[in-house]
C-alpha positions as CSV (number, residue, x, y, z in Angstrom):
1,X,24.0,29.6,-26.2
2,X,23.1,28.0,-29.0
3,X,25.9,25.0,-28.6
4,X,24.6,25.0,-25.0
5,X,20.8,23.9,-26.7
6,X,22.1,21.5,-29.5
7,X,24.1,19.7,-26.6
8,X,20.6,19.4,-24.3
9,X,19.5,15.9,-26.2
10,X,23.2,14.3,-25.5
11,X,23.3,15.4,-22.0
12,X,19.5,14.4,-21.3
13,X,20.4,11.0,-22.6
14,X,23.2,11.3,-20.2
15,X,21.7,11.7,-17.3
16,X,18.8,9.5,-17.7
17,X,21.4,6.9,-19.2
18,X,23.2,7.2,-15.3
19,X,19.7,7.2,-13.6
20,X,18.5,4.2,-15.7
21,X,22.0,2.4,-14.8
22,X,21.7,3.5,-11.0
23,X,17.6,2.4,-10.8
24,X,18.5,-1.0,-12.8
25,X,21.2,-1.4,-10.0
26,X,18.4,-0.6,-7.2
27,X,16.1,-2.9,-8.4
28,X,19.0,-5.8,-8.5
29,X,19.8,-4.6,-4.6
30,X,16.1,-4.8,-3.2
31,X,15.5,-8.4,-4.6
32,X,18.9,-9.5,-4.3
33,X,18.8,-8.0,-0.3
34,X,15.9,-7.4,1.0
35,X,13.7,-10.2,-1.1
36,X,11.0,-10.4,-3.5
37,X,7.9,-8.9,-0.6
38,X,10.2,-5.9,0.2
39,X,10.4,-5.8,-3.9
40,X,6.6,-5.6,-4.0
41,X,6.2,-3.2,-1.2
42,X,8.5,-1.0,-2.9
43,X,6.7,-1.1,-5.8
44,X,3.1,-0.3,-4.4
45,X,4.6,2.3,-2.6
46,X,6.2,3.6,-5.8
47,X,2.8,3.9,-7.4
48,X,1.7,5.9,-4.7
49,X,4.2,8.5,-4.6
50,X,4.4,8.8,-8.5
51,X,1.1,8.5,-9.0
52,X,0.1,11.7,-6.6
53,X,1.3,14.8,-8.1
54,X,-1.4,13.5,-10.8
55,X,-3.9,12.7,-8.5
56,X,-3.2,16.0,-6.5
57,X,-2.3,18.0,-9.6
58,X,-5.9,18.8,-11.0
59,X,-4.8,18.7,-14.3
60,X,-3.0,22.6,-14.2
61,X,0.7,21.3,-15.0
62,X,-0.9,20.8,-18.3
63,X,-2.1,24.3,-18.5
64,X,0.7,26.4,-17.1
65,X,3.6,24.0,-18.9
66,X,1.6,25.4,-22.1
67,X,0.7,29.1,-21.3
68,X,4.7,29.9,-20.5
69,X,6.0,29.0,-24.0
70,X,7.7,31.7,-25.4
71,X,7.2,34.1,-22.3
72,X,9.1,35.5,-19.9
73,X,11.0,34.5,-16.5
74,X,8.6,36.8,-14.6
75,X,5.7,35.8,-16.1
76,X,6.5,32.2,-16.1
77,X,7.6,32.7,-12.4
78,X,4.7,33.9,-11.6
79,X,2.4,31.1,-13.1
80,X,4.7,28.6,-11.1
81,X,4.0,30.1,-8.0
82,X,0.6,30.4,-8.4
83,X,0.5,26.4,-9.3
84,X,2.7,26.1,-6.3
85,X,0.1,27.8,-4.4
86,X,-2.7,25.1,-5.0
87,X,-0.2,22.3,-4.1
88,X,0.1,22.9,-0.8
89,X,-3.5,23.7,0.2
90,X,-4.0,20.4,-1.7
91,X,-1.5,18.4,-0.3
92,X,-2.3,20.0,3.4
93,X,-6.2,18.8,3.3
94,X,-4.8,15.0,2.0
95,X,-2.3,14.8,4.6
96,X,-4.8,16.0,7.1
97,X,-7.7,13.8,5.6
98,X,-5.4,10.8,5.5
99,X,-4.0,11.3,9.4
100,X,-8.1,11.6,10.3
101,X,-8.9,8.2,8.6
102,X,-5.6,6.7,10.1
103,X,-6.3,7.7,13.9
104,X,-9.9,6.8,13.1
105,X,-9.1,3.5,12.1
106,X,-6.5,2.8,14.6
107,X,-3.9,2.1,12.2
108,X,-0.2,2.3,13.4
109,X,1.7,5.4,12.0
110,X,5.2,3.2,10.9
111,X,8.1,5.5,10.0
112,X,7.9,4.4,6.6
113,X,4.0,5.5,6.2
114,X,5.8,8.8,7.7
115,X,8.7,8.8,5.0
116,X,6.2,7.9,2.2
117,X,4.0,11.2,2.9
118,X,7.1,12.8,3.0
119,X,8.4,12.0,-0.3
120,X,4.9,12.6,-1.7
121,X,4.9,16.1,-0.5
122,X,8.3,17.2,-2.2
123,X,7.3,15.0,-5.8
124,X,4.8,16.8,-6.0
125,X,6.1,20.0,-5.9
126,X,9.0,18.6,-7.7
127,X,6.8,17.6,-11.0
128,X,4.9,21.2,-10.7
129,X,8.4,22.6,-11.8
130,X,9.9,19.8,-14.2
131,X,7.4,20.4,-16.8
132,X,7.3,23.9,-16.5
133,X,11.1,23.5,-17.2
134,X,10.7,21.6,-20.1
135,X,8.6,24.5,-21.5
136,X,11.0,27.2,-21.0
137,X,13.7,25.0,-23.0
138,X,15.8,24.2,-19.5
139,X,15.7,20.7,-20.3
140,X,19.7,19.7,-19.1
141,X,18.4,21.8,-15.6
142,X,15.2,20.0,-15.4
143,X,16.6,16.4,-16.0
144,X,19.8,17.5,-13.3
145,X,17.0,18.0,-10.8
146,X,15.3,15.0,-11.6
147,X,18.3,13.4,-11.6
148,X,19.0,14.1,-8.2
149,X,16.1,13.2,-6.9
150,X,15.6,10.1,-8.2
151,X,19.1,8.7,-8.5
152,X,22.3,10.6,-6.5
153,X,21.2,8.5,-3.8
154,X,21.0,4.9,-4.8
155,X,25.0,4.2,-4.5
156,X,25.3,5.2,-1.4
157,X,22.3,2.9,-0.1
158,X,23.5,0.3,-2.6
159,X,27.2,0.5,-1.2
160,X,26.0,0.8,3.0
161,X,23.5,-1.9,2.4
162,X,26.3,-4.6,0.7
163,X,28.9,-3.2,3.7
164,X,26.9,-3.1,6.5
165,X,24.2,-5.4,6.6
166,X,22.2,-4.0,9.1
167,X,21.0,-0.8,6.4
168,X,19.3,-3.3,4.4
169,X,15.9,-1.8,5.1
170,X,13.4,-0.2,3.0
171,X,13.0,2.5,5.7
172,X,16.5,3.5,5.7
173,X,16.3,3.5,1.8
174,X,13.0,6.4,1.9
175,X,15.4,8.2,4.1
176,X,18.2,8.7,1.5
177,X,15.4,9.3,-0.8
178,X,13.6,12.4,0.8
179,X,17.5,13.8,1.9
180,X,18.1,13.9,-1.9
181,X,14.6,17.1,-2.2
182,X,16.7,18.7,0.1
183,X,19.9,18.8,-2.2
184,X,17.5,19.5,-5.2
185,X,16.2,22.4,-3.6
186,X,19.4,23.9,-3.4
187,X,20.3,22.7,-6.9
188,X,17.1,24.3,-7.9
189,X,17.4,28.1,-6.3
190,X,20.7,28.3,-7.0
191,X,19.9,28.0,-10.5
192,X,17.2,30.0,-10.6
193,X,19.1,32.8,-8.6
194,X,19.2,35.0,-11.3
195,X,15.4,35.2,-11.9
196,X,13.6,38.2,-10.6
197,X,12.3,36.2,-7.6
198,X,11.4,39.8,-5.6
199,X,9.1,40.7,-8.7
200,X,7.8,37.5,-8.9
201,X,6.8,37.0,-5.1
202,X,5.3,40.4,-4.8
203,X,3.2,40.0,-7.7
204,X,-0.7,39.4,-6.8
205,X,-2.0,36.1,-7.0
206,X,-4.4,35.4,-10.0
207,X,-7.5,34.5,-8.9
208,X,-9.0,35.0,-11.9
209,X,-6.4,32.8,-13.3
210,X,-6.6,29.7,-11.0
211,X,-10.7,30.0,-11.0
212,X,-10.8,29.6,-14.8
213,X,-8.0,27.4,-14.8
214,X,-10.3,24.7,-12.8
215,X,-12.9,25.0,-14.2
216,X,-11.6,24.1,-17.6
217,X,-8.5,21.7,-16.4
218,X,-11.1,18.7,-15.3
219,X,-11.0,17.1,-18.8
220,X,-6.6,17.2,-18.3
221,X,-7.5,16.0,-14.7
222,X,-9.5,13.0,-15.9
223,X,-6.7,12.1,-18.3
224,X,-4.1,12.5,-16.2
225,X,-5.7,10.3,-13.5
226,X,-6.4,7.8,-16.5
227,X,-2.6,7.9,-17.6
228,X,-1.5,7.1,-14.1
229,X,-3.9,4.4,-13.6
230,X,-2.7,2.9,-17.0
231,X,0.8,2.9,-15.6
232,X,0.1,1.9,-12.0
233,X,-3.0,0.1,-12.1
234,X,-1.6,-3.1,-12.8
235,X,0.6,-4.0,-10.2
236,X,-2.6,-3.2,-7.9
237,X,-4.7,-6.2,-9.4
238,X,-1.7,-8.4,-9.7
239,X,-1.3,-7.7,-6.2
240,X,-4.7,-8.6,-5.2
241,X,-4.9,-11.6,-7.9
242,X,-0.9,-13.5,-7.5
243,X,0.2,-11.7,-3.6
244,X,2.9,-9.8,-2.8
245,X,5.8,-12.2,-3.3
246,X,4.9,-12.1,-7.3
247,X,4.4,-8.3,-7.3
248,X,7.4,-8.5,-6.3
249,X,8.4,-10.4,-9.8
250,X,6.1,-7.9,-11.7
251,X,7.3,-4.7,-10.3
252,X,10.7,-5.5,-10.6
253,X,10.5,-6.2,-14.3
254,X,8.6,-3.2,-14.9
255,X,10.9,-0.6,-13.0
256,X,13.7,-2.2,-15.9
257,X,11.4,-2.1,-18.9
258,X,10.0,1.2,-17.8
259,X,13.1,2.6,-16.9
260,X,14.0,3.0,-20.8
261,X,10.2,4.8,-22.1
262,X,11.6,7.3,-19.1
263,X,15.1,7.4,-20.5
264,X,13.4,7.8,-24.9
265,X,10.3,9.9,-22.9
266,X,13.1,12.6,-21.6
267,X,15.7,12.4,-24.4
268,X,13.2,12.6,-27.1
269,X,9.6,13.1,-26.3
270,X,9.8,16.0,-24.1
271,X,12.4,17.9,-26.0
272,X,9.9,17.4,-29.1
273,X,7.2,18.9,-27.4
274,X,8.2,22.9,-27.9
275,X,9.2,22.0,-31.1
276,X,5.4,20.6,-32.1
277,X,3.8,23.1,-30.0
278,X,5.6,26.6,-32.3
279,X,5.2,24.4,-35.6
280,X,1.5,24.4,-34.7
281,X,1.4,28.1,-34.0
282,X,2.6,28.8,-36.7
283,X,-0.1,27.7,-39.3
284,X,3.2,25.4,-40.4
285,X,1.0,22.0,-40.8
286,X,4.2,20.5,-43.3
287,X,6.7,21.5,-40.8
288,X,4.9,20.1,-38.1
289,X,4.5,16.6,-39.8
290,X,8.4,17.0,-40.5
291,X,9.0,17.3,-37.1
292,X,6.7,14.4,-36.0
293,X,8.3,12.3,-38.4
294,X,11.4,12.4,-37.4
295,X,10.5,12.3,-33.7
296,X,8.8,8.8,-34.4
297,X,12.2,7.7,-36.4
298,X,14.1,8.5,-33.6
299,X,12.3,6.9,-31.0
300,X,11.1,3.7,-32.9
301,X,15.1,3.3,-33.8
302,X,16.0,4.3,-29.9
303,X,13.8,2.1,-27.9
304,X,14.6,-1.1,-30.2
305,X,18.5,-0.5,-29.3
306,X,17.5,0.0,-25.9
307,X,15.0,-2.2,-25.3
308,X,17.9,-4.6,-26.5
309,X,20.5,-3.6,-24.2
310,X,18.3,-3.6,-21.1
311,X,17.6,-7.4,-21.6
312,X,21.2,-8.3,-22.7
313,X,22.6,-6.8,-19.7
314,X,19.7,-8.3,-17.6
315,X,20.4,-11.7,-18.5
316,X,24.2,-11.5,-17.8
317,X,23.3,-9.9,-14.6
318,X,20.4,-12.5,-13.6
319,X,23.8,-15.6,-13.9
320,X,26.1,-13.4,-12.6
321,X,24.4,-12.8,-9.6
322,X,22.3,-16.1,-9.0
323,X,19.1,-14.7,-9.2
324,X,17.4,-18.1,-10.9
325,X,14.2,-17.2,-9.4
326,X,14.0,-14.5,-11.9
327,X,14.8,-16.4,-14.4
328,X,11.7,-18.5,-14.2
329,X,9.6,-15.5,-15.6
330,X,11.9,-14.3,-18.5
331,X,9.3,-14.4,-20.9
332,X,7.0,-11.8,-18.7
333,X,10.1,-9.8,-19.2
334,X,10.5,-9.5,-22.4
335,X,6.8,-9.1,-22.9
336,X,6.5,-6.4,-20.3
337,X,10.0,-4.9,-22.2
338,X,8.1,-5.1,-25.7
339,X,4.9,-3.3,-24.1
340,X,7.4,-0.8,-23.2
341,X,9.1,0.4,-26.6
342,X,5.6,0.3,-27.7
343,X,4.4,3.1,-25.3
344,X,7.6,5.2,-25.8
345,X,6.3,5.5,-29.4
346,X,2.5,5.9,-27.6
347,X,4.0,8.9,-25.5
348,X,5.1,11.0,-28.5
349,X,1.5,10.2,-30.4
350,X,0.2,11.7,-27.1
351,X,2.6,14.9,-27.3
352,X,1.5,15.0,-30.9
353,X,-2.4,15.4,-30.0
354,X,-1.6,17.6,-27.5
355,X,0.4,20.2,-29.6
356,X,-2.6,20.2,-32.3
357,X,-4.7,21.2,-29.1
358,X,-6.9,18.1,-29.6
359,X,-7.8,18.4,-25.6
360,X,-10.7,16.3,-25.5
361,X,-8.8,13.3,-28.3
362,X,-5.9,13.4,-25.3
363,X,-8.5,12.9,-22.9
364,X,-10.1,9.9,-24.9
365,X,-7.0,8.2,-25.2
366,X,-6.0,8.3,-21.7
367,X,-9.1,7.1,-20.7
368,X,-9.2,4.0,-23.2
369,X,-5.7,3.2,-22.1
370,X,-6.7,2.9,-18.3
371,X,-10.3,1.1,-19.4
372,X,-7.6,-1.8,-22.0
373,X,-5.5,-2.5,-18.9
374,X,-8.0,-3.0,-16.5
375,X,-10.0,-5.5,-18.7
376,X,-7.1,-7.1,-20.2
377,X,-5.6,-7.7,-16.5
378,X,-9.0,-8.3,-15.0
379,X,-9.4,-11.2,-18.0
380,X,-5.8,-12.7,-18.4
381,X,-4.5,-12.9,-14.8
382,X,-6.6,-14.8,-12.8
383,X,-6.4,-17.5,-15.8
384,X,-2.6,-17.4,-17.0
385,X,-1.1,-16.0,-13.9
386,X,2.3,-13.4,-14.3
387,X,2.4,-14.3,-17.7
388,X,-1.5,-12.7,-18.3
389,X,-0.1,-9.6,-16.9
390,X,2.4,-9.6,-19.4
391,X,0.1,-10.3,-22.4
392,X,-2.3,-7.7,-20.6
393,X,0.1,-5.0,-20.3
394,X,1.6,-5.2,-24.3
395,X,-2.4,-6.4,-25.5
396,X,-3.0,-2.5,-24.2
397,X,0.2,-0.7,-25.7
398,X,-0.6,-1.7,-28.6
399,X,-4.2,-1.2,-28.6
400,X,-3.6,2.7,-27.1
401,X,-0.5,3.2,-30.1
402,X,-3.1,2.5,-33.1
403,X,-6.0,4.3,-31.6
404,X,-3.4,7.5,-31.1
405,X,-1.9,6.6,-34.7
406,X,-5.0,6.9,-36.3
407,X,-6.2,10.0,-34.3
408,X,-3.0,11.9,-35.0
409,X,-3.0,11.3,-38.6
410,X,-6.8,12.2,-39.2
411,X,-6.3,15.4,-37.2
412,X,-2.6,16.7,-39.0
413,X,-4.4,16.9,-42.4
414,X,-6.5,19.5,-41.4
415,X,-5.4,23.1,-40.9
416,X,-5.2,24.5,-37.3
417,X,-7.9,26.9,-36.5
């Protein structure tokens, strides 16, 4: 059991290492196929399916990824159903809400509206148990699933799109995408199998749980609507400001520069996180700063050799493939790629404040990060185009990585109450 653990950081960088491959490989396909509009389609509708299990979460991932440390399967069962619970009242009321405004406004119901509301349903209640994974030290089982849900699909669209012309289509793409829940879900209760689900289902639910739960998750809630809107925001204003054709650009270099903070943000960040959280616990503020120190090492070291090897291959791929157009806008690249390996080490500042329970600091942070990006963006794009989103998006990174820096260092010197 204990090889098994020791072997979770390879095989996390393994699978996100294949899913970063397979996404850098779908991004390549959709402008190479389908064009630079279907490229920026894709990517506003990527914001709005990653983006909801935040906006629909209410901040109690935060809460029930923290309470299950250290318990057991039946306890931390029955937390996960009870978050599971307020998901799909939640997502019901949206979906009902959003098919009101739609038949109220006369809007046409496309399939891939359909397929999008479909894939925000099962993210959601994918991301409810990911973290929860994480907690309970099933990294390799969590990363599997995401990996499946993200990536098992993309040869096969990749592979009938290049054969078969006539599949080149975003909505056949969102088809393959919600098939792969379905292949997860197995994945998932298969695993899972040897949990005591009867226990778990017959247990009450907590009322008295969820109720205080709410009431004191709105601070997580505002952050975690704040760190989506730091992430997602941009590509809304550069949408509005440049058009589709250049979201198009801009998303497309972000899904490759953001593809490695997900790859450092599995393989290091989130394994750190038990690790800070039982140091903290543990009145053990020296072994804690070990920890964190090493952490930051690892992924200051990882994201340079990474950050690296994303725009090596990139340029080989951009003359290989005759993709000059992209070309034109290499230097938003590698500034969106150098905004990038500075959030990675942002992300594990974050995990830091949030292991020394410094709630409202998190909270702070988040906010300041989605307050930088819309001012930088608001200020640099209408006057230096793609290249403003660029200096907007690392201008913020950086800003959000000192302000964390400094909060995480004033806060580790003091003893845990």
């Amino acid at each position: 059991m204990r090889a098994f653990k020791n072997m979770s950081i390879p095989v996390n960088l393994a699978l996100r290492g294949l899913a970063l491959a397979l996404r850098f490989a779908l991004s390549f396909y959709i402008v190479k196929f389908l064009g630079l509009e279907a490229a920026g389609i894709y990517g506003l509708t990527l914001g709005v399916i990653s983006s909801a299990p935040a906006i629909l979460g209410w901040g109690l991932n935060y809460f029930v990824s923290r309470d299950i440390i250290g318990t057991s399967k039946e306890s931390a069962g029955v937390e996960i159903r009870n978050r599971l619970i307020v998901t799909t009242i939640t997502l019901a009321a949206v979906t009902a809400l959003c098919l009101v405004c739609v038949l109220v406004a006369d809007y046409p119901v496309r399939l891939l509206f359909v397929l999008v509301v479909l894939i925000v349903w099962m993210e959601t209640y994918a991301c409810d148990v990911h973290a929860p994974l994480i907690s309970l030290e099933m990294p390799v089982l969590a990363n599997v699933l995401f990996f499946i849900r993200s990536s098992l699909w993309i040869p096969f669209i990749i592979g009938a799109g290049v054969i078969y012309p006539q599949t080149r289509a975003l909505e056949i793409m969102y088809t393959a995408w919600a098939v792969s829940y379905v292949l997860m879900a197995l994945v998932f209760w298969r695993a899972v199998s040897g949990w005591p689900i009867a226990a778990i289902i017959r247990k009450p639910i907590r009322l008295d749980w969820l109720t205080q739960r709410l009431r004191s998750s709105w601070p997580i809630y505002i952050s975690d609507l704040s760190n989506v809107g730091f992430v997602y925001i941009d590509r809304y204003l550069v949408s509005f400001y440049l058009g589709l054709t250049l979201t198009g650009v801009y998303t497309f270099y972000w899904s490759l520069t953001n593809a490695v903070q997900t790859l450092l943000l599995t393989a290091v960040v989130q394994v750190s996180l038990p690790k800070l959280f039982k140091a903290h616990a543990q009145d053990e503020m020296g072994e804690w700063r070990d920890v964190m120190r090493m952490q930051f090492l690892k992924i200051a070291v990882l994201s340079v050799v990474f950050g690296a090897g994303m725009l090596f291959a990139s340029e080989i791929l951009f003359r290989v493939m005759g993709m000059s157009e992209l070309g034109e806008h290499r230097s938003v690249f590698i500034l969106l790629l150098l905004a990038s390996i500075t959030r990675s080490c942002g992300d594990l500042l974050s995990v830091g404040l949030t292991s020394l329970r410094k709630d409202r600091y998190f909270v702070f942070l988040n906010l300041f990060s989605v307050f930088m990006s819309v001012v930088m963006v608001t200020a640099l794009v209408p006057f230096f185009g793609l290249v403003g989103a660029g200096i907007a998006a690392l201008t913020t990174a950086i800003a959000v990585a000192v302000v964390g820096a400094f909060s995480v260092i004033a806060h580790s010197r003091s003893k845990p109450r």
